[in-house]
C-alpha positions in Angstrom: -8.1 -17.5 -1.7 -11.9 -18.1 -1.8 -13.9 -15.0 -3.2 -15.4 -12.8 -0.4 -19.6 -13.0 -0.6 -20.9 -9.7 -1.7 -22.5 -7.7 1.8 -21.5 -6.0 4.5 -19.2 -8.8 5.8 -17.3 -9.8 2.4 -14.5 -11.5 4.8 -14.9 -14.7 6.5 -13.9 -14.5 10.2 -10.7 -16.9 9.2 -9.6 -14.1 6.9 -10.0 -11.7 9.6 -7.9 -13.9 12.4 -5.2 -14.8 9.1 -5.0 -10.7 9.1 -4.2 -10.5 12.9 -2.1 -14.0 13.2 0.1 -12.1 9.9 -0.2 -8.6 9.6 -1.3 -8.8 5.7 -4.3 -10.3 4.1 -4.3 -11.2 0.3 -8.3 -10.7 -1.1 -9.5 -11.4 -4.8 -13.2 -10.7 -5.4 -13.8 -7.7 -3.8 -13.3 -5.8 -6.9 -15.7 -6.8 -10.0 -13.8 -7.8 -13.3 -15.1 -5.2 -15.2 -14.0 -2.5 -12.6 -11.2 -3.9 -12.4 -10.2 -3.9 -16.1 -11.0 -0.3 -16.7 -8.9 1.0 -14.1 -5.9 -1.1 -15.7 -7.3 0.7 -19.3 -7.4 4.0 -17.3 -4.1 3.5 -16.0 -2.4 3.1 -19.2 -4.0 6.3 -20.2 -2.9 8.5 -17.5 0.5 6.9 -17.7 0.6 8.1 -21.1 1.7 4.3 -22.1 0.2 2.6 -25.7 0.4 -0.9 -24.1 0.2 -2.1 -27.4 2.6 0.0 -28.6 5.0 0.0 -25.4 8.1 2.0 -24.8 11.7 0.7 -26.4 12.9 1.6 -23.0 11.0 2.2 -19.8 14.1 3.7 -17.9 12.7 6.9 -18.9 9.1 6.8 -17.8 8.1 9.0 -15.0 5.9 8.7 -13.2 5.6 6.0 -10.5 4.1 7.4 -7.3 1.7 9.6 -8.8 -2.3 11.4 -8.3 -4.5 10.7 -10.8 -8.1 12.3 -11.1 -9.4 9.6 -13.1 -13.2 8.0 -11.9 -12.5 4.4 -13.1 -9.5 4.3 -10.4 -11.2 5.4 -7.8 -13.8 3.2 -8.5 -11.7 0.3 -7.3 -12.5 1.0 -3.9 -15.6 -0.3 -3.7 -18.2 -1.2 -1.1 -16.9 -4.5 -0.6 -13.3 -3.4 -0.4 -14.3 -0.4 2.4 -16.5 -3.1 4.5 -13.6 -5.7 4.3 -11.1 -2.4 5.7 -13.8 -2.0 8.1 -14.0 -5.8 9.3 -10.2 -6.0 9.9 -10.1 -3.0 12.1 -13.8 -3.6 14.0 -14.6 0.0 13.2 -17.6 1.7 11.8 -17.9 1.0 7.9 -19.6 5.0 7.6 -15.6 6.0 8.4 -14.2 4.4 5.4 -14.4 6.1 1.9 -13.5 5.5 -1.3 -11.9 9.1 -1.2 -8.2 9.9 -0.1 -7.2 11.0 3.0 -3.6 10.9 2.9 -1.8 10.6 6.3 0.3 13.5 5.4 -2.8 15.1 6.4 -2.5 14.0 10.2 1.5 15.7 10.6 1.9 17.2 13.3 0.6 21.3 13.2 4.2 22.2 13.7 5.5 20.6 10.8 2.3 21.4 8.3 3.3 25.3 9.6 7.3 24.9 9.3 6.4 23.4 5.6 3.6 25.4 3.8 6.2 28.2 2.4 8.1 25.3 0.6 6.3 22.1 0.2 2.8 22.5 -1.9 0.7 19.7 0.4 -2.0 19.1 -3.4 0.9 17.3 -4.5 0.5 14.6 -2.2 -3.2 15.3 -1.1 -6.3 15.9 -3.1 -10.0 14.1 -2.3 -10.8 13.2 -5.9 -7.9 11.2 -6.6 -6.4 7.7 -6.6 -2.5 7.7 -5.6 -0.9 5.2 -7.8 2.1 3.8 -6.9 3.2 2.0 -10.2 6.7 -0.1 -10.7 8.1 0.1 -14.3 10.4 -2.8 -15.6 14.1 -2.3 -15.5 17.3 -3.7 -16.9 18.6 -4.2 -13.3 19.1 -7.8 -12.2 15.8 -8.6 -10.0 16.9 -9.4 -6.4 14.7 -10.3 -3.7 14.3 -7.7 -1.0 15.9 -7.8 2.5 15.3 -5.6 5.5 18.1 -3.1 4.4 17.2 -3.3 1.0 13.5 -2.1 0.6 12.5 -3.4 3.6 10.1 -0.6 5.5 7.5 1.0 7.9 5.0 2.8 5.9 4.9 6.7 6.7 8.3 6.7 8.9 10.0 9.7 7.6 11.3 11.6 10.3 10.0 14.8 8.6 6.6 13.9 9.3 7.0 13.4 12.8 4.4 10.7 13.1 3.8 9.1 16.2 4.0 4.8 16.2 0.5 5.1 18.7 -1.9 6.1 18.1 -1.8 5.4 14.8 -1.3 7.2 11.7 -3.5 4.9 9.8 -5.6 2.6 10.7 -5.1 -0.2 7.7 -3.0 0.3 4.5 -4.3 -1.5 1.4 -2.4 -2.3 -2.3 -4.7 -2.8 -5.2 -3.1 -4.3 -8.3 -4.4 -3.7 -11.2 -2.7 -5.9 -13.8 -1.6 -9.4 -13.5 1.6 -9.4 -12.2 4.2 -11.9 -12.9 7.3 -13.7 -11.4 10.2 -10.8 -10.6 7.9 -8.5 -12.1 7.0 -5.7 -8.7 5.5 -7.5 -6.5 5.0 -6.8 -3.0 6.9 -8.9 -0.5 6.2 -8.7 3.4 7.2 -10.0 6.7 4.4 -12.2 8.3 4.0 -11.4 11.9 6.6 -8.3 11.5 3.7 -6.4 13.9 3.8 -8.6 16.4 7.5 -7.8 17.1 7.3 -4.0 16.5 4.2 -4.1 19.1 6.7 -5.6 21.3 9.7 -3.8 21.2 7.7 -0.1 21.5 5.8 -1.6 24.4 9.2 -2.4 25.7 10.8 0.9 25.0 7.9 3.6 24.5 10.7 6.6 25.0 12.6 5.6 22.3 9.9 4.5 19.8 7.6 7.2 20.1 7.8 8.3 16.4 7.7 6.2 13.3 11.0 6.9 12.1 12.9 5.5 15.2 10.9 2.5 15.0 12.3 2.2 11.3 15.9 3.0 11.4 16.1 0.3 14.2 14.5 -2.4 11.6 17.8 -4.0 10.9 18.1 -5.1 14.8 15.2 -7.1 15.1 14.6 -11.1 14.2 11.7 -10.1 11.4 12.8 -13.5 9.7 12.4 -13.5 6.3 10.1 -11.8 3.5 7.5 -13.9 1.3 6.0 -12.8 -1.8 2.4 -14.0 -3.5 1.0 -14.7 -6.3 -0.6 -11.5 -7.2 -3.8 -10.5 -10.3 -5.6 -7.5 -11.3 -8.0 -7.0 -8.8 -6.4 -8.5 -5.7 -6.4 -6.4 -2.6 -3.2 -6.7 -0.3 -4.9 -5.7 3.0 -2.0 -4.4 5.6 -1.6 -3.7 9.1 0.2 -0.6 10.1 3.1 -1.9 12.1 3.8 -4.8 9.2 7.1 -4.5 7.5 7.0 -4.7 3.6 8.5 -4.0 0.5 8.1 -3.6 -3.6 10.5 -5.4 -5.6 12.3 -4.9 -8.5 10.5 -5.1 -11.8 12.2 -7.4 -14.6 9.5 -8.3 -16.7 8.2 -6.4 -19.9 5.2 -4.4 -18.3 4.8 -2.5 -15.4 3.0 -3.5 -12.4 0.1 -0.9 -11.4 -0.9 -0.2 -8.2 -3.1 2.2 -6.1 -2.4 3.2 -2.2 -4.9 3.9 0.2 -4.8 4.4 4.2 -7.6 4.9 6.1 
């Protein structure tokens, strides 16, 4: 995929319309080399990993979903990367930051009250920090992933009461920070997956109110099948909020890093 130009409209507009026909968008360039390469470096540290000195056995690293305070991860988002979010949506680039908001943050004020005496919300919210969501290998046999297996809406647990409209989010985005090969955690999706949740919840608004119905009823629908790409440190996998995807099993002999981000 052709390298974005470096302004305030890195995307062409047949990236834009590939976004909206399919639900995902796949973006190298918007994320210099050099930035790029000292997150990976960064995330090795805060994983506490010696990649030249990796473990015997990585079925005992912890770790995976994670916050990290760490600058050179958070520099990944960069301007290019916010005014390519902002492109997709045709919203105002001044709403997009390179700083976290996670969408735990928009739960309902029932549920944030029911939950502060047991659940400490820093875990999975801070403003200075990139949320990783790494895959480490495993001696598992790699299959690809299915709608029942893996297959998912992003922020659909029915703790969170999320509604399906208006959205939670806005666009979801994967940056990969390592080169990441065959069977070795990539992401897979289902192209056009959000044209056929649009439908049915337009169809049935009672029943699909919330997130979590909407995912529990995945297995019904025709999504057809899941595709995976070609993915390398500094890619962005750009991705609508009603698009149904999955990671993957890891069977290589590194782990495939990752940050999250929703705006």
């Amino acid at each position: 995929m052709p390298n974005p130009s470096k302004n305030s409209s890195p995307i062409s507009e047949a990236q834009i319309e590939q976004y909206h026909r399919d639900g995902y968008l796949l973006v190298s360039g918007l994320i210099p080399g050099d930035i790029a390469a000292k997150a990976e470096a960064a995330m090795w540290r805060c994983a506490g990993i010696d990649p030249d000195n990796p473990p015997s056995s990585w079925d005992d690293v912890q770790g995976g979903i994670c916050l990290y305070n760490s600058a050179d991860l958070v520099d990944c988002f960069t301007p290019q990367c916010l005014a390519a979010a902002a492109q997709l949506t045709r919203e105002d680039p001044s709403t997009f930051s390179k700083l976290h908001r996670h969408p735990k943050t928009y739960c309902a004020p029932d549920f944030v009250a029911a939950q502060e005496a047991k659940e400490d919300v820093s875990k999975f919210f801070r403003w200075d920090c990139a949320y990783t969501i790494n895959i480490y290998p495993t001696s598992d046999e790699w299959e690809s992933p299915t709608i029942t297996s893996g297959g998912h809406l992003d922020h659909s647990l029915e703790e969170h009461y999320h509604k399906t409209f208006p959205p939670v989010f806005r666009v979801g985005a994967l940056i990969y920070l390592n080169d990441i090969d065959p069977h070795g955690g990539g992401t897979y999706v289902w192209p056009g997956s959000h044209h056929e949740l649009a439908r049915v919840v337009r169809k049935n608004p009672a029943r699909y109110e919330y997130r979590n119905r909407l995912n529990g009823d995945l297995p019904d629908l025709d999504l057809g099948d899941p595709v995976g790409m070609t993915l390398r440190r500094g890619d962005v996998l750009f991705l609508h909020h009603l698009c149904i995807h999955s990671g993957s099993k890891n069977v290589s002999n590194q782990p495939r890093f990752a940050l999250n981000m929703k705006w």
